[in-house]
C-alpha positions in Angstrom: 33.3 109.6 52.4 35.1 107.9 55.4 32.7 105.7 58.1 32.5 107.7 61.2 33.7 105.6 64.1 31.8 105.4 67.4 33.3 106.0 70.6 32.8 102.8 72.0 34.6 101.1 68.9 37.3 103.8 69.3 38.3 101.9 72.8 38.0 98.3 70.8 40.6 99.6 68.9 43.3 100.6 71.4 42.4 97.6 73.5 43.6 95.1 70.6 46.5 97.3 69.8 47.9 97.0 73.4 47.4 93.3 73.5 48.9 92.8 69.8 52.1 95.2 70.9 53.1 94.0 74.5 56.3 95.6 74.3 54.9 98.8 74.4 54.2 98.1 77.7 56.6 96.6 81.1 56.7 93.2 80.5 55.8 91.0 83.5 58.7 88.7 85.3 58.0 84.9 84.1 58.2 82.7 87.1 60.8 80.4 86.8 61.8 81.1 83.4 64.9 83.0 81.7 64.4 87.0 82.5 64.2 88.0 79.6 63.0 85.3 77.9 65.6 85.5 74.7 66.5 87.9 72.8 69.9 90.4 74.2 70.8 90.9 77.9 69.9 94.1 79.7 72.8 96.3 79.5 71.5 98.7 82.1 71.2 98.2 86.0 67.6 96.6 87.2 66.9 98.7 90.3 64.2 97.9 92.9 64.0 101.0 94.9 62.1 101.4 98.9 62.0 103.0 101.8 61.2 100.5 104.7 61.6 100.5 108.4 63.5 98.2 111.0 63.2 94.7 110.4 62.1 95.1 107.1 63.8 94.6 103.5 63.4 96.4 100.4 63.0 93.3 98.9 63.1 89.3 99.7 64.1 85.9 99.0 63.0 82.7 100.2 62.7 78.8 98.9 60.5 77.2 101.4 61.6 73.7 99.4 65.3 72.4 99.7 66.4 74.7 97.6 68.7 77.7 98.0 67.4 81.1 98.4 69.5 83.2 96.0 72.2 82.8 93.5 74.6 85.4 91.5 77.4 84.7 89.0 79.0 87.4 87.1 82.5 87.4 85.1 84.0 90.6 86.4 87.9 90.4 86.9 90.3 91.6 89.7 92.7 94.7 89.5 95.0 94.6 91.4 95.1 98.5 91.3 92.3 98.9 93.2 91.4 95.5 95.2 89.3 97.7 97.5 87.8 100.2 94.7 84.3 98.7 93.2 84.8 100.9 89.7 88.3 98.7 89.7 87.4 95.5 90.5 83.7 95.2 90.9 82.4 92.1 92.9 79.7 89.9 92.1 78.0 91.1 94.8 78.4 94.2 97.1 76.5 95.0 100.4 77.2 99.1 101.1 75.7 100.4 104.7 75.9 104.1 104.3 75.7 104.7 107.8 76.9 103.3 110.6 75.4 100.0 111.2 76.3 96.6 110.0 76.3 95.8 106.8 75.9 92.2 106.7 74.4 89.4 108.9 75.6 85.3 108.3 72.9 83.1 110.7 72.4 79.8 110.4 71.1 77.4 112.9 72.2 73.7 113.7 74.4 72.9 111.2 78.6 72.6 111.7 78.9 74.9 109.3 78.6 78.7 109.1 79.5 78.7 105.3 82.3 78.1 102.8 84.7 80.2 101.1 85.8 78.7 98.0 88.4 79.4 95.5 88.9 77.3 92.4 86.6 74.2 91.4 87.3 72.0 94.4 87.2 72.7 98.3 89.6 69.9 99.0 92.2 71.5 96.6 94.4 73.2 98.3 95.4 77.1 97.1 98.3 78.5 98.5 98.2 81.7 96.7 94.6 82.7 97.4 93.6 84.8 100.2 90.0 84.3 101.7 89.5 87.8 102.1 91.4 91.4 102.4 90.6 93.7 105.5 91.7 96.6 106.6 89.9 96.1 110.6 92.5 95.5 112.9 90.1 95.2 115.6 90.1 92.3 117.7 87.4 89.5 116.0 85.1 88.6 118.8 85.2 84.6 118.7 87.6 83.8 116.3 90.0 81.6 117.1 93.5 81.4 115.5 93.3 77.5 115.8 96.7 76.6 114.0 100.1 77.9 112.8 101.3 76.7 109.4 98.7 73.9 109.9 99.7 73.0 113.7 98.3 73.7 117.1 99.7 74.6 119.7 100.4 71.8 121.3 101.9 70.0 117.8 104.5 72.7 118.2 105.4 72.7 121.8 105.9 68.8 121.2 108.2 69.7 118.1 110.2 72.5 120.1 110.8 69.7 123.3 112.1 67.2 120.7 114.9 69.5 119.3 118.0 68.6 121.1 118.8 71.1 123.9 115.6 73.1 123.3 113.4 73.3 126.2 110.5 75.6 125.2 109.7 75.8 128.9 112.6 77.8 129.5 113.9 80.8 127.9 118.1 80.8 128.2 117.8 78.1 130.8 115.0 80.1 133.2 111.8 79.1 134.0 108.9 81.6 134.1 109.2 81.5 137.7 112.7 82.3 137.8 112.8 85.2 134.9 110.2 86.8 137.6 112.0 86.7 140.5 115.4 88.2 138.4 113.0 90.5 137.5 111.9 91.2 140.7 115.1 91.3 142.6 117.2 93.5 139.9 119.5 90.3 139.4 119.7 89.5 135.9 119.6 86.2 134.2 120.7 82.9 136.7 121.3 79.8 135.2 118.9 77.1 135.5 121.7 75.8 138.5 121.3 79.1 140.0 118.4 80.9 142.4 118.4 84.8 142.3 120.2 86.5 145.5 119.9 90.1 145.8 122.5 91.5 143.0 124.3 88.0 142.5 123.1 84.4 141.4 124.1 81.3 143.8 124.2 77.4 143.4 121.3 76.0 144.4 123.1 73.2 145.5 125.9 72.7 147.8 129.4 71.4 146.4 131.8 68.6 147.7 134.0 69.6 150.5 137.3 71.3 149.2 139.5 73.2 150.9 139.9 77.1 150.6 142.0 77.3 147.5 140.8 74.0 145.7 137.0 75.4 146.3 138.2 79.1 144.8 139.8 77.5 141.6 137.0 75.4 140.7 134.6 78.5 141.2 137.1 80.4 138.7 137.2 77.8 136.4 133.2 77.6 136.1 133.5 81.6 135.4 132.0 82.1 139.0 133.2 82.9 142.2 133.3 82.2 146.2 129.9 83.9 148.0 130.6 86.6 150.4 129.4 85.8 153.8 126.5 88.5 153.6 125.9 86.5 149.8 125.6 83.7 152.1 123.2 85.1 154.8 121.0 86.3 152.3 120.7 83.1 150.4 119.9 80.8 153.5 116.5 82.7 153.4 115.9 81.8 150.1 113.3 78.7 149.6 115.5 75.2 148.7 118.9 76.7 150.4 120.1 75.3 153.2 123.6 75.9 154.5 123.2 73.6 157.2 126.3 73.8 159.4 127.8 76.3 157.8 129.3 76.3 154.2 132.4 78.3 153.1 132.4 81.8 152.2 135.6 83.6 150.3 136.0 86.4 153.6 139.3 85.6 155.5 141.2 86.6 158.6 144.0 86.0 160.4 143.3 83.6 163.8 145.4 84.4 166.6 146.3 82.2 169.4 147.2 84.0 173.0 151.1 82.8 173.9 151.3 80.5 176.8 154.1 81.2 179.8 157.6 79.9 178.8 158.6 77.6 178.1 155.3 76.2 177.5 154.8 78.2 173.9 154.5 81.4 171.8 151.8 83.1 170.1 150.7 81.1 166.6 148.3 82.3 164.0 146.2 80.8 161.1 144.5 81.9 157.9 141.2 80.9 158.1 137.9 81.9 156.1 134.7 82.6 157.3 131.9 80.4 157.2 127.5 80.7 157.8 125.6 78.0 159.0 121.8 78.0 158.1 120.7 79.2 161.2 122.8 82.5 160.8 125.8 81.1 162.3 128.9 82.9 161.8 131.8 80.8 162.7 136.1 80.2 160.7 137.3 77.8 159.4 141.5 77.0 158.6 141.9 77.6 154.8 143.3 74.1 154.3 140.5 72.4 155.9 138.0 70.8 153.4 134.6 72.0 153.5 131.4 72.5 151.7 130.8 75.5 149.4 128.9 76.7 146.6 129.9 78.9 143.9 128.0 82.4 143.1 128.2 85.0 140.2 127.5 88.4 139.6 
């Protein structure tokens, strides 16, 4: 006949068996120690699941020694098929906000540095190939700052540009800013950096040496310009650094009669002359083969 067993020794029993057989049970986390501690890898997913409120984590990590606070490695590899799709090319680590708030925050305090984004074994070796990261927001990054172009600022460049022979990168085709505004402005086109903007036409800035009539028309020709009209003229005096002071030649001509005297004292004469505009508004002639000062205009 078998001993009965007592209820009391019945609860013995089970007791031991749990503590002889810990695996039928969840095994507790070893403090800094190998999870598990040998043995095979966990080929499933370890989920901590919770339901918090703001300001609050589902879970957290913190090394209040000099330590870091978290680390993850993993071994997964890139397809290029799907850079963007996690079942392609699954990152080490992923941060997914299913709604519409952020989905990461980077904060640090005193240090110089917000972080480092490595790639390869070395941060001082260069890698030409390797892109930092892949976006598709094309949204204006609030304090970013595109510091350099192919490794230069701004001001390494300008330098460069003003050291190329005949390369001014203060001008564009010869024109100052100020002058590309004002051709804007007045419906003139592009002046030369010789020229100043008057109303449909561009005129010297600068007055000529005295030539006479045909002399002053050739050498406008020749420089692919041409004598200013005498309205060309009275609009440019009012132009800020023109100044036709006594009057400067302008390509309108007459005929200048003289009256005939009494017999036998002389007959009626005439001369070409061409017209001329003095600063002040001064319209006055000049003989054609009298030298005087002139400027040449096109458009």
């Amino acid at each position: 006949m078998r001993p009965k067993i007592s209820p009391s020794r019945t609860a013995t029993i089970i007791t031991a068996a749990l503590i002889a057989a810990p695996v039928a049970i969840a095994a507790p986390i070893d403090i800094g120690e190998r999870n598990p501690a040998g043995g095979a890898d966990a080929a499933a997913e370890t989920q901590i699941i919770a339901k918090t409120g703001l300001g609050t984590y589902g879970t957290r990590q913190s090394n209040k020694g000099t330590g870091g606070g978290a680390i993850y490695g993993c071994r997964t590899s890139l397809d290029t098929r799907g850079v963007g799709n996690p079942d392609l090319s699954t990152p080490c680590i992923r941060v997914n906000n299913l709604t519409g708030g952020k989905a990461f925050d980077f904060v640090f305090d005193t240090g110089p540095i917000g972080g480092i984004i490595q790639a390869g074994n070395s941060i001082t070796t260069p890698k030409p190939n390797a892109a930092p990261f892949v976006t598709n927001a094309n949204a204006v990054a609030l304090g970013l700052n595109a510091d350099r172009v192919d490794g230069k600022h701004a001001s390494e460049l300008i330098s460069e540009a003003r050291a190329t022979a005949g390369l001014n990168a203060e001008k564009v085709s010869g024109l100052t800013a100020a002058q590309i505004i004002s051709s804007a402005q007045t419906g003139g086109g592009s002046c030369a950096a010789d020229q100043v903007v008057a109303g449909d036409a561009c005129i010297e800035k600068a007055p000529r040496a005295a030539a006479t009539f045909a002399d002053a028309s050739a050498a406008c020709g020749a420089a692919g310009r041409h004598l200013p009209t005498a309205s060309e003229l009275m609009f440019a005096r009012t132009l800020e650094g023109i100044d036709l002071g006594t009057g400067e030649m302008a390509s309108d001509l007459s005929v200048r009669q003289d009256l005939p005297l009494p017999d036998p004292l002389g007959s009626i004469t005439s001369a070409t002359v061409n017209a001329t505009v003095a600063d002040d508004g001064t319209l006055g002639t000049s003989p054609v083969a009298t030298p005087i000062a002139y400027r040449c205009a096109q458009g």
